[in-house]
C-alpha atoms as an extended CHARMM CRD file, in Angstrom:
* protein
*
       164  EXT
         1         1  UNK       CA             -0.3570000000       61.3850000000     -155.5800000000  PROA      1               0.0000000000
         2         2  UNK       CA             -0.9830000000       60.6900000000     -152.2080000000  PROA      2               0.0000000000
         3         3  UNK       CA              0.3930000000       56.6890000000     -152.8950000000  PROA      3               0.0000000000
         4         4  UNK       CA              3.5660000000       58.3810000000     -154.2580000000  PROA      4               0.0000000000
         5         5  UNK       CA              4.0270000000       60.1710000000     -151.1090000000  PROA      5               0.0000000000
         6         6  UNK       CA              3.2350000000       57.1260000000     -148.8270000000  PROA      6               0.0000000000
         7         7  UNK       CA              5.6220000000       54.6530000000     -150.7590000000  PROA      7               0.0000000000
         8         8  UNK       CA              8.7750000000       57.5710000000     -150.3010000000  PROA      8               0.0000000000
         9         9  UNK       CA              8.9210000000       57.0590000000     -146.3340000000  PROA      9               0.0000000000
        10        10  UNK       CA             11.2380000000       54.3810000000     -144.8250000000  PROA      10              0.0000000000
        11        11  UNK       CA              9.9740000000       51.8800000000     -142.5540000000  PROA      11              0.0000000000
        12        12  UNK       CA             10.6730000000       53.0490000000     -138.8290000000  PROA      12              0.0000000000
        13        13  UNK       CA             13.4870000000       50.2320000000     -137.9740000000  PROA      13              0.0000000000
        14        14  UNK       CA             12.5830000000       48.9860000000     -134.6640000000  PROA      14              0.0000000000
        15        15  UNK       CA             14.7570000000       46.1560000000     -133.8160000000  PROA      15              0.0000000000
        16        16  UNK       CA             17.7400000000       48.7300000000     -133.9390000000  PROA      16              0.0000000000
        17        17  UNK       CA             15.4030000000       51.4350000000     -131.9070000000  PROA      17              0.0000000000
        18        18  UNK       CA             14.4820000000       49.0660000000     -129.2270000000  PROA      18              0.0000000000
        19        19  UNK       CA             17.5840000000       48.1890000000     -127.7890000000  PROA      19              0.0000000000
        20        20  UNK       CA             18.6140000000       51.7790000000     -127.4790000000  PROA      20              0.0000000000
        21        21  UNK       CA             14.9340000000       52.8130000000     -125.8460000000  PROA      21              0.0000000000
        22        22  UNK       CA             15.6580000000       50.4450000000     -123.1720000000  PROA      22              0.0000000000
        23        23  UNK       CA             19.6680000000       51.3410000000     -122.9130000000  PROA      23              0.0000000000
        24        24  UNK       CA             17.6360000000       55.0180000000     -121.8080000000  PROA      24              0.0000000000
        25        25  UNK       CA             15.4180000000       53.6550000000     -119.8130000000  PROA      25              0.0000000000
        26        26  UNK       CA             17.7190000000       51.5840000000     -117.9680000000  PROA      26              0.0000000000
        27        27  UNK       CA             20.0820000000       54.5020000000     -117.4540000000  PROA      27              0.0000000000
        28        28  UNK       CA             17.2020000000       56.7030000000     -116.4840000000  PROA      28              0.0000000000
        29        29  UNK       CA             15.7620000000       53.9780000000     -113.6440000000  PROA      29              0.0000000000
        30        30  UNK       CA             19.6770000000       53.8690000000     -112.4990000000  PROA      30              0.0000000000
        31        31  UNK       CA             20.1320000000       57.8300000000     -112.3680000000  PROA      31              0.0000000000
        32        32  UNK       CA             16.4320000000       57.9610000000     -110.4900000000  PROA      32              0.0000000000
        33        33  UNK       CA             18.0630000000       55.1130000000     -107.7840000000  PROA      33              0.0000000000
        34        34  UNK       CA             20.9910000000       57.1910000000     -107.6140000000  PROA      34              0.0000000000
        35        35  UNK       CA             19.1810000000       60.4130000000     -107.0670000000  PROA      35              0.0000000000
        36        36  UNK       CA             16.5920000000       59.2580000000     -103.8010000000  PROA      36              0.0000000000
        37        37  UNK       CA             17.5220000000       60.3960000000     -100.4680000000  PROA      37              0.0000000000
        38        38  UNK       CA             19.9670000000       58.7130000000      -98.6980000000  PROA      38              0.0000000000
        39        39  UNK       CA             20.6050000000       57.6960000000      -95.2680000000  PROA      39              0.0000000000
        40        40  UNK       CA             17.0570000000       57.7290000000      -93.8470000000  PROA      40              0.0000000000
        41        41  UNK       CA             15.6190000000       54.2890000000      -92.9310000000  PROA      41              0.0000000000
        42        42  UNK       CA             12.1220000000       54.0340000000      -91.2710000000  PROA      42              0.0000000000
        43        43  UNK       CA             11.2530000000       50.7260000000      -89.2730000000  PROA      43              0.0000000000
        44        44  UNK       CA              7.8450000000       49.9100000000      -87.8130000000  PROA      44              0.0000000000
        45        45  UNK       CA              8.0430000000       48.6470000000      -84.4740000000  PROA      45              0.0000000000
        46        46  UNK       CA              5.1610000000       46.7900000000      -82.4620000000  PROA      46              0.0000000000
        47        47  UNK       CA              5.1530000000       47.0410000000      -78.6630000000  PROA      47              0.0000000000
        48        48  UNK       CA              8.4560000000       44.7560000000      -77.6630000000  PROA      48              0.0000000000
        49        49  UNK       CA             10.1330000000       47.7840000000      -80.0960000000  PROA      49              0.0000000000
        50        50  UNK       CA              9.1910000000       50.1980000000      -78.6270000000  PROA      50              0.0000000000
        51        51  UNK       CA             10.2160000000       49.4800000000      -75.2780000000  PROA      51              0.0000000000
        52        52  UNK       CA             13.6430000000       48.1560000000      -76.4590000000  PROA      52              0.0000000000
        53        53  UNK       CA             13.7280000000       51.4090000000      -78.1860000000  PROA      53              0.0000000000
        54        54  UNK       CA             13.0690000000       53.0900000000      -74.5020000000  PROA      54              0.0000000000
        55        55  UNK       CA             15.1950000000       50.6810000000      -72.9950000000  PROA      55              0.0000000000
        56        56  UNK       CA             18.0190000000       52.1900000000      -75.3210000000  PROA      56              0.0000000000
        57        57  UNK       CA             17.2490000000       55.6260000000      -74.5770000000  PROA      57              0.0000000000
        58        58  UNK       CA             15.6500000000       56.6150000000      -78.1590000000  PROA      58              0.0000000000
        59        59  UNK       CA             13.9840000000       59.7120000000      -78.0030000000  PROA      59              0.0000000000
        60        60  UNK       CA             10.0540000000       58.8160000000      -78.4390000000  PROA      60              0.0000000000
        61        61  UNK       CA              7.5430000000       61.3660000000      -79.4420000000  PROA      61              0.0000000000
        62        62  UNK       CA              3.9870000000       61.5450000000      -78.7770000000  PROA      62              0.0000000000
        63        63  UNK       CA              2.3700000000       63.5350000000      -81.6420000000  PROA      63              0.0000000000
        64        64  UNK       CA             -1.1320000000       64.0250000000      -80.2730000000  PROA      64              0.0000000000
        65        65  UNK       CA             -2.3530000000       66.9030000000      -78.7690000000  PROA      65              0.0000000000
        66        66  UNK       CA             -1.4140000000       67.6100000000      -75.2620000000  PROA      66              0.0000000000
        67        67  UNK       CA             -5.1710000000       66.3410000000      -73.8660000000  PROA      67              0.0000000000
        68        68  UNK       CA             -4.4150000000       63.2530000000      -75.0910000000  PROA      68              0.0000000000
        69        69  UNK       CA             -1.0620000000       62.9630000000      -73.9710000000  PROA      69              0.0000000000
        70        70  UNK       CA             -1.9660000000       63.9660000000      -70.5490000000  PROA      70              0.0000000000
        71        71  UNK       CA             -5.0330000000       61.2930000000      -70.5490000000  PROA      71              0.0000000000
        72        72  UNK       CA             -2.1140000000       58.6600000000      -70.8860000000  PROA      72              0.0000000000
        73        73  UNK       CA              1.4020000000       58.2550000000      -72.8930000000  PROA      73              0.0000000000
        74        74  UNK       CA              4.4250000000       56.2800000000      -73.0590000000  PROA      74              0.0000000000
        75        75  UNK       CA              6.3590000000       56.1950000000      -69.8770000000  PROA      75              0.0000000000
        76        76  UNK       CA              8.9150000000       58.8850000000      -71.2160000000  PROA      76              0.0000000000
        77        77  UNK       CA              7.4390000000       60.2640000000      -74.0480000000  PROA      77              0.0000000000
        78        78  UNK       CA              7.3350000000       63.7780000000      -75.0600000000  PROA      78              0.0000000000
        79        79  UNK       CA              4.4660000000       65.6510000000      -76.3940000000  PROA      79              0.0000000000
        80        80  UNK       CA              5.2050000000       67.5980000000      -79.2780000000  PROA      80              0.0000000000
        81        81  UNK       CA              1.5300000000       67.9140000000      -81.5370000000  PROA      81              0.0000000000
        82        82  UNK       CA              1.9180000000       67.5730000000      -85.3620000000  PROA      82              0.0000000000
        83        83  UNK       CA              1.0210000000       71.4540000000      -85.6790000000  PROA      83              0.0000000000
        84        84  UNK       CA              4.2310000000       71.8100000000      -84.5850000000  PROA      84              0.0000000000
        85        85  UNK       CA              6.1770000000       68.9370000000      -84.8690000000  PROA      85              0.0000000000
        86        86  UNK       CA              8.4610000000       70.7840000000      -87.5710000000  PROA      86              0.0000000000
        87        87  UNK       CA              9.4520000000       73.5750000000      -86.0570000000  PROA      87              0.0000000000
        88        88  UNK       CA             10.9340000000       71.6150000000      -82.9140000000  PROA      88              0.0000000000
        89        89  UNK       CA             12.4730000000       68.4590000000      -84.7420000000  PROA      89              0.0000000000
        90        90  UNK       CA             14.3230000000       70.7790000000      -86.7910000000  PROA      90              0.0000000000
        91        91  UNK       CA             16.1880000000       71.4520000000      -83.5480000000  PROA      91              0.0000000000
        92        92  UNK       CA             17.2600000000       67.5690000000      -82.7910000000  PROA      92              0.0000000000
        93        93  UNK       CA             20.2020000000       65.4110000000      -83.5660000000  PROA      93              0.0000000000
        94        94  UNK       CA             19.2730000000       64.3250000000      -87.1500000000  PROA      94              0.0000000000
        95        95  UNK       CA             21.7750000000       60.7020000000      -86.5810000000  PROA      95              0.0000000000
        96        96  UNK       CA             20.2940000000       59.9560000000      -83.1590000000  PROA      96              0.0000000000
        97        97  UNK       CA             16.9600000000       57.4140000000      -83.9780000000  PROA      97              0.0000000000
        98        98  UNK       CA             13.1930000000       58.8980000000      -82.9970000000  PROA      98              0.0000000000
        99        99  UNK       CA             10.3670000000       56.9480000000      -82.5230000000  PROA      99              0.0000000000
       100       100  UNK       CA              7.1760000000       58.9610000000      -82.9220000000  PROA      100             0.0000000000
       101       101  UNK       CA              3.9080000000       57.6980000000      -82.3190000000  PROA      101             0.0000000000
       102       102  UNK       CA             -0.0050000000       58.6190000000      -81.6240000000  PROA      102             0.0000000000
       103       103  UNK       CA             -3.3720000000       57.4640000000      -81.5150000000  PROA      103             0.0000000000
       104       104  UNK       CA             -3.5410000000       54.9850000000      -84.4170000000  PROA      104             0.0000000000
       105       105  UNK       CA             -0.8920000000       55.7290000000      -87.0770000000  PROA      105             0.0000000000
       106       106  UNK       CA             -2.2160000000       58.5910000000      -89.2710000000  PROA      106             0.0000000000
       107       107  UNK       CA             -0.9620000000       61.2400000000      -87.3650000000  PROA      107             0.0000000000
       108       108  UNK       CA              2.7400000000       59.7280000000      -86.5920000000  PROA      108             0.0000000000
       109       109  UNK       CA              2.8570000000       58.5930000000      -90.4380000000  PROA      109             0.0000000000
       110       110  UNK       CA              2.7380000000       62.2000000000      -91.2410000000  PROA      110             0.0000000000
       111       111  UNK       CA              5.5900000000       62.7500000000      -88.5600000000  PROA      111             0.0000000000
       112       112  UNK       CA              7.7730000000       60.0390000000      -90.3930000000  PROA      112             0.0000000000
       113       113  UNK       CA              7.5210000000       62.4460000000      -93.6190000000  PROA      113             0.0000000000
       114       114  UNK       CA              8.6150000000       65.8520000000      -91.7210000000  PROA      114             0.0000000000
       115       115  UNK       CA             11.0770000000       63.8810000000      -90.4780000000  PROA      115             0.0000000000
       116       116  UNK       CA             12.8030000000       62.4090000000      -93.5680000000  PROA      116             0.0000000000
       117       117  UNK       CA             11.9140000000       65.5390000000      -94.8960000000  PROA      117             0.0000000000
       118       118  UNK       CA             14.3230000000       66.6360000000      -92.0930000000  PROA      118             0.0000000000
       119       119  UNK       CA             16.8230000000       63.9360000000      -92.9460000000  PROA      119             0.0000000000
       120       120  UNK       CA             16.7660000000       62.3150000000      -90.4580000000  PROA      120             0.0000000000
       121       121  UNK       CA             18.9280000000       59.1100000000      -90.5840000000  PROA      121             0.0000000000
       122       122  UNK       CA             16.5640000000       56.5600000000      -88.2630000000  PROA      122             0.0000000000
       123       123  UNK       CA             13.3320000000       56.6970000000      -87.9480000000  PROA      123             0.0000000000
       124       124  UNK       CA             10.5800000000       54.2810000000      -85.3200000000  PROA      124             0.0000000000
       125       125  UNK       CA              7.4840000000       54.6930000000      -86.1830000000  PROA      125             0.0000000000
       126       126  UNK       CA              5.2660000000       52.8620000000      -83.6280000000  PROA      126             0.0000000000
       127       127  UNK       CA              2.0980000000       52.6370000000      -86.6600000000  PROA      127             0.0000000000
       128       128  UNK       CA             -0.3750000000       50.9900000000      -84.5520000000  PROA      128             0.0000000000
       129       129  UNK       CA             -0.4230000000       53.9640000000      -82.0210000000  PROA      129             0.0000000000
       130       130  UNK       CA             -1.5430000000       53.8350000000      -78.0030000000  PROA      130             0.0000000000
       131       131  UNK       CA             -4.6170000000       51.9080000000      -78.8560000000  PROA      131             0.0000000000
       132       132  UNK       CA             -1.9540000000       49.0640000000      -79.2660000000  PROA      132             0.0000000000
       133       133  UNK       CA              0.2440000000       49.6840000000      -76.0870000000  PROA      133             0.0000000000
       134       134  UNK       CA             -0.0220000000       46.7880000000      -73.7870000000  PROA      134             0.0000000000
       135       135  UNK       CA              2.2390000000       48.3850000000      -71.0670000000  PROA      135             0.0000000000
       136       136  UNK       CA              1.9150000000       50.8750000000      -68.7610000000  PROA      136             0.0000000000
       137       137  UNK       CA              0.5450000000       54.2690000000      -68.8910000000  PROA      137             0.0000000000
       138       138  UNK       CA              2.2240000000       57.9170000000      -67.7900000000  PROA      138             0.0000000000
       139       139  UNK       CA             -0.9820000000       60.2050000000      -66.4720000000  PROA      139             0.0000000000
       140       140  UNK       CA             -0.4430000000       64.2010000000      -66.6920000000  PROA      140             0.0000000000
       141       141  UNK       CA              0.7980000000       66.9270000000      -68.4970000000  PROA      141             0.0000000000
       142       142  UNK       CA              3.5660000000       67.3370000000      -71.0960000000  PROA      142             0.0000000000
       143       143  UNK       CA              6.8730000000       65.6010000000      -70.3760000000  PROA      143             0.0000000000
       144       144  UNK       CA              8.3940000000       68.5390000000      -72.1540000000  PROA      144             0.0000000000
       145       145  UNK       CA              8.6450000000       72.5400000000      -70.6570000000  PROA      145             0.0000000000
       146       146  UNK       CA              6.8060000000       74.7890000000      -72.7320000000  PROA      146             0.0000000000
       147       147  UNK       CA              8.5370000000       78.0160000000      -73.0640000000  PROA      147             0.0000000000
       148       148  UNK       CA              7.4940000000       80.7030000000      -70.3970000000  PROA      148             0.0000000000
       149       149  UNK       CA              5.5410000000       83.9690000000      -71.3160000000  PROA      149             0.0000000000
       150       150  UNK       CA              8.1240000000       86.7210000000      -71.0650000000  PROA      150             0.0000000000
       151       151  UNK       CA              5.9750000000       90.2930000000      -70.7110000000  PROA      151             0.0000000000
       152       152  UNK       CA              6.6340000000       92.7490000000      -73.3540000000  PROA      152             0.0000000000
       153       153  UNK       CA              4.7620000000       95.7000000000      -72.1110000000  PROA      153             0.0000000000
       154       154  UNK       CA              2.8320000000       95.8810000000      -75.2750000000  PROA      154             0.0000000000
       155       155  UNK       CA             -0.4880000000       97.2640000000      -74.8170000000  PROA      155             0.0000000000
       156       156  UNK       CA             -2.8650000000       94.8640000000      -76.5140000000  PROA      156             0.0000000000
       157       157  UNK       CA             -6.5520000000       95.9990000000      -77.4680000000  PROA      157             0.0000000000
       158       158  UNK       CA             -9.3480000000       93.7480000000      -77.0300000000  PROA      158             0.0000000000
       159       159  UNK       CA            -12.6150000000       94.4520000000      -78.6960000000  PROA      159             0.0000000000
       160       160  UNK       CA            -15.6400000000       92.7600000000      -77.8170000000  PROA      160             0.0000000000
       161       161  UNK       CA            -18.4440000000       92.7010000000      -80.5500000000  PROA      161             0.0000000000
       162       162  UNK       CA            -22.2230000000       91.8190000000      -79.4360000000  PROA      162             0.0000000000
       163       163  UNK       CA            -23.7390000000       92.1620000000      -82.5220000000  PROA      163             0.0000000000
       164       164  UNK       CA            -26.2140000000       93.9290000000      -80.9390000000  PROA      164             0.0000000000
């Protein structure tokens, strides 16, 4: 019984199937092309990039934290850490270019994500970091105000636990 079963199904007629599996395919790879974000275009520059970049007045962003940046920077860099890199590039010009960097690339790589994340249209990413700067250093604190303390008149409780 079971032959008389097996014998009653139709091949499967591939060479018409085919063509139509890759027609999908095809289509799908072209709606996937379509579909990607547009506009954002990140370029790794070496040193010579970087200060064309500064040259050109691109806004360039130090992504370490401010100990590093005030041990030495980019002459006109700002300091804005990755902990909150987010939160203040959300503020900028997403079609004027950025150039972020930090110590060796991991850090600013992540910054090239928030920012197409952001959509941002142009995007430097300086991927070797400061350990590859050849020019000159900035010494000090942030380039960049941080906002002033504004009293609230809030009384605040502080507990102090010995473990005694």
């Amino acid at each position: 019984m079971s032959n008389a079963a097996s014998t009653s199904r139709k091949p499967i007629p591939w060479p018409r199937i085919v063509p139509w599996l890759v027609a999908v395919a095809v289509l799908a790879g072209f709606a996937v092309f379509l579909m990607r974000p547009a506009g954002s275009t990140v370029t790794v520059v070496d040193v010579k990039g970087v200060q064309q970049a500064a040259a050109q007045g691109v806004r360039i962003v130090d992504v370490r934290s401010p100990a590093e940046f005030a041990s030495g920077h980019i002459p006109g860099a700002q300091n804005v850490p990755l902990d909150s890199f987010q939160g203040v590039a959300s503020q900028w010009n997403k079609s004027a270019p950025v150039l972020v960097y930090c110590q060796s690339g991991s850090r600013s790589a992540q910054a090239v994500k928030i920012l197409q994340s952001l959509g941002f249209q142009k995007i430097l990413h300086f991927d070797k970091g400061i350990v590859a700067w050849t020019g000159q250093l900035e010494q000090g604190g942030a380039a960049t105000a941080t906002p002033a303390l504004k009293p609230t008149a809030t009384p605040v409780m502080y507990e102090f636990f010995t473990g005694w």
